[in-house]
N, C-alpha and C positions, 0 to 999 in steps of 0.2 A: 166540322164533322169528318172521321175518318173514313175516307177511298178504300174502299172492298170491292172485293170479287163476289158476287153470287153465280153457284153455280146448281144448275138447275136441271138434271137427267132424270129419264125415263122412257115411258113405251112412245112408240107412234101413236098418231093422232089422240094426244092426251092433252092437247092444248101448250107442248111447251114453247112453240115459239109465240107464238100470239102471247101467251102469258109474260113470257120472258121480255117481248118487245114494251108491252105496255109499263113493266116495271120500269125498264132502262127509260121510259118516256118519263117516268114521272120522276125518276129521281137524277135527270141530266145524265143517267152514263151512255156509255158505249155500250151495243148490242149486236152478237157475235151470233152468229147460227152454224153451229158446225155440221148441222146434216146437211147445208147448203153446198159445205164445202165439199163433204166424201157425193153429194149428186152431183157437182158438177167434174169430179174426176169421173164418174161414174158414166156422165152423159162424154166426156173425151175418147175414153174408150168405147164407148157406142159408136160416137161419129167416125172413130180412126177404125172401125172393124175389126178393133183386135181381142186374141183370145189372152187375156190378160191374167188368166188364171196359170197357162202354160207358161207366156213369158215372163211371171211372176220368180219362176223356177229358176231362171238364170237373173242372177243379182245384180249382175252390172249390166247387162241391158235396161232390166228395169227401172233402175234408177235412172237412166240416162233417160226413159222415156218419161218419167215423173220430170225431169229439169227442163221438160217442154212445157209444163202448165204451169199459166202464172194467174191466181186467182187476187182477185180483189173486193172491196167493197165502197161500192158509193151511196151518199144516203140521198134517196128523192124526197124533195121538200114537197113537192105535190102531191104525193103518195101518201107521205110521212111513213117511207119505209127504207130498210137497205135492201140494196139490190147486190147481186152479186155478179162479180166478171168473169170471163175463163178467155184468155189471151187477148182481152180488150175488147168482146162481145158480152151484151148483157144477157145473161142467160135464165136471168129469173123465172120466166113463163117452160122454160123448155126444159128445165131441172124435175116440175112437179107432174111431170107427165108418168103414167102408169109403166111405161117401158121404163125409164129408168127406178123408178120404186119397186119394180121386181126386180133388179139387179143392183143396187146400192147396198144390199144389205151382205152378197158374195163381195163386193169388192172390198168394202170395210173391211173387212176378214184378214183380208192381205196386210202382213205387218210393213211391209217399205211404206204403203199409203199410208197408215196408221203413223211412220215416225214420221213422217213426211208434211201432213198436217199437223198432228201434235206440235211439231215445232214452231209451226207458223204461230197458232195460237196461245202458245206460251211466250211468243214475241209480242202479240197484241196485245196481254194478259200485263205488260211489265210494269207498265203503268196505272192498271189497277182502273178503280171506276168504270166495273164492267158487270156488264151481265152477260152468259156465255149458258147457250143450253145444248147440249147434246146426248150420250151413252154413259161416256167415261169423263164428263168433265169433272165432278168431284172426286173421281177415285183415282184417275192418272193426269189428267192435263193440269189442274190445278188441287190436288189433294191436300192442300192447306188452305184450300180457299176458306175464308171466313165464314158463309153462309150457304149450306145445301140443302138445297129441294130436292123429292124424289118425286116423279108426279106417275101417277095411274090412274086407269078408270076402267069401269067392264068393257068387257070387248065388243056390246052391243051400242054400246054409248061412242066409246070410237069407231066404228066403222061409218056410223051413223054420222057422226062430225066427221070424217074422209070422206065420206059422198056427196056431202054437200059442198065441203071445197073440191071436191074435183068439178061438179055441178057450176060453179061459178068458172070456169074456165073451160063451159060449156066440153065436156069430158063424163060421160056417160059409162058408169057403172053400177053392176050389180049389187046390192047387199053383202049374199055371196062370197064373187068373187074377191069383195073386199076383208070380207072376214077370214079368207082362205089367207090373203095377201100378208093381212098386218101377226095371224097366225106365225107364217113362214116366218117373215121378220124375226119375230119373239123370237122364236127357236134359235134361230141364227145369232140375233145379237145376243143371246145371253148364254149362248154354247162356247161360240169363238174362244179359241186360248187366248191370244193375245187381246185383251182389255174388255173382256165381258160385261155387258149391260147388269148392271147390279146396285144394289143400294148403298151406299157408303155407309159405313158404321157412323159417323155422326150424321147422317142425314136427317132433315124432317119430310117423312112422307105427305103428300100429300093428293087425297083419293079427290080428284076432279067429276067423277060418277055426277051428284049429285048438287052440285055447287054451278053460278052462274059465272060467267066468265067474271064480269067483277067482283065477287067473293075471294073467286080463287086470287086474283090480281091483288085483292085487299090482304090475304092471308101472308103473302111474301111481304109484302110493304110492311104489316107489323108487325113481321118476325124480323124484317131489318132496322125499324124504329126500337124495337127492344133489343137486338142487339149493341146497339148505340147507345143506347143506356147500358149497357152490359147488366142488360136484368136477363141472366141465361134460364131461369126457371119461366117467365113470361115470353120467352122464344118459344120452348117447348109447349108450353099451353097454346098459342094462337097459330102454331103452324100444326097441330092435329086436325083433322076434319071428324067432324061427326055424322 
């Protein structure tokens, strides 16, 4: 069977890494979260207190201060999840805290972050047998990826799935404030010049609104089972939702 990429962008809390993680479980790949990545640059700059929109402006500082982060991934079997590292600390629980979720989506913005990780993931990406969810994965990171999802859902259906995982890591917020948050977001990821949230021209949309998390999870799987058969009209039909 032929090693692909799926790559799987969209809004926040649309379900794409849970969906994206489950696909990689079932078909043996590799499972890449690139939002993990731009929060844990995100949470570096919180902890170092700096204004990193200023020192963005001078280019060789900046870079110098990006060759301080070394991010990684280990998978816990106990879990049955990847976790991710920032200079050899696990930072998985301190990534999804509301402080850095209001400030991940200005740092994104910044293009050195932007080449910065793109390249990483276009390294992890070489050998293919991946799943990779983030903004820009099918339109800059991997634009020939074989397989793309777009995923969305109404914004009361997400916020409502963002509170409840913030809830489980006992992290108390508003409705609201949540709706204000993943708002912001929107705007921001899909304004940014450099690699804006947006739907790639072959992508299959895919509206998670109304669907259970194993639909949606089935939906990719038999858009990848048909493309393996290279029946491209049979892609097209079982990755629309109704």
């Amino acid at each position: 069977m032929e090693k692909i990429i799926i790559a799987i962008d969209g809004y926040s809390a649309c379900g794409k890494s849970s969906t994206a993680k489950a696909v990689a479980a079932a078909l043996g790949y590799r499972y890449i979260d690139t939002g993990a990545m731009y929060r844990a640059v995100t949470l570096y700059f919180l902890r170092q207190k700096m204004d990193y929109q200023t020192l963005s402006q001078d280019a060789e500082a900046f870079e110098k201060v990006l060759t301080q982060i070394h991010l990684d991934f280990e998978w816990d079997a106990a879990a049955q999840k990847s976790l991710i590292f920032l200079n050899g600390e696990n930072v998985e629980d301190q990534i999804r805290t509301p402080e850095v979720a209001t400030q991940v989506s200005p740092v994104s913005t910044i293009s050195a972050v932007r080449r910065f990780l793109v390249a990483q993931q276009r390294e992890i990406g070489k050998n293919k047998a991946l799943v990779m969810d983030g903004r820009d994965i099918g339109t800059v990171v991997f634009p020939d990826a074989e397989l793309k999802v777009f995923m969305t859902a109404q914004m009361e259906v997400r916020a409502e799935r963002r509170r409840l995982e913030l809830a489980e890591k006992n992290i108390v917020q508003s409705l609201p404030e949540i709706i204000q948050n993943l708002a912001q977001r929107d705007t921001i990821d899909s304004s940014r010049e450099d690699s804006p949230l947006r739907q790639a021209d072959d992508a299959f949309l895919l509206d998670t609104s109304f669907l259970t998390f194993e639909q949606q999870v089935e939906k990719i799987l038999a858009a990848f089972r048909a493309y393996q058969e290279k029946k491209v009209n049979e892609v097209k039909k079982v990755s629309l939702t109704s």
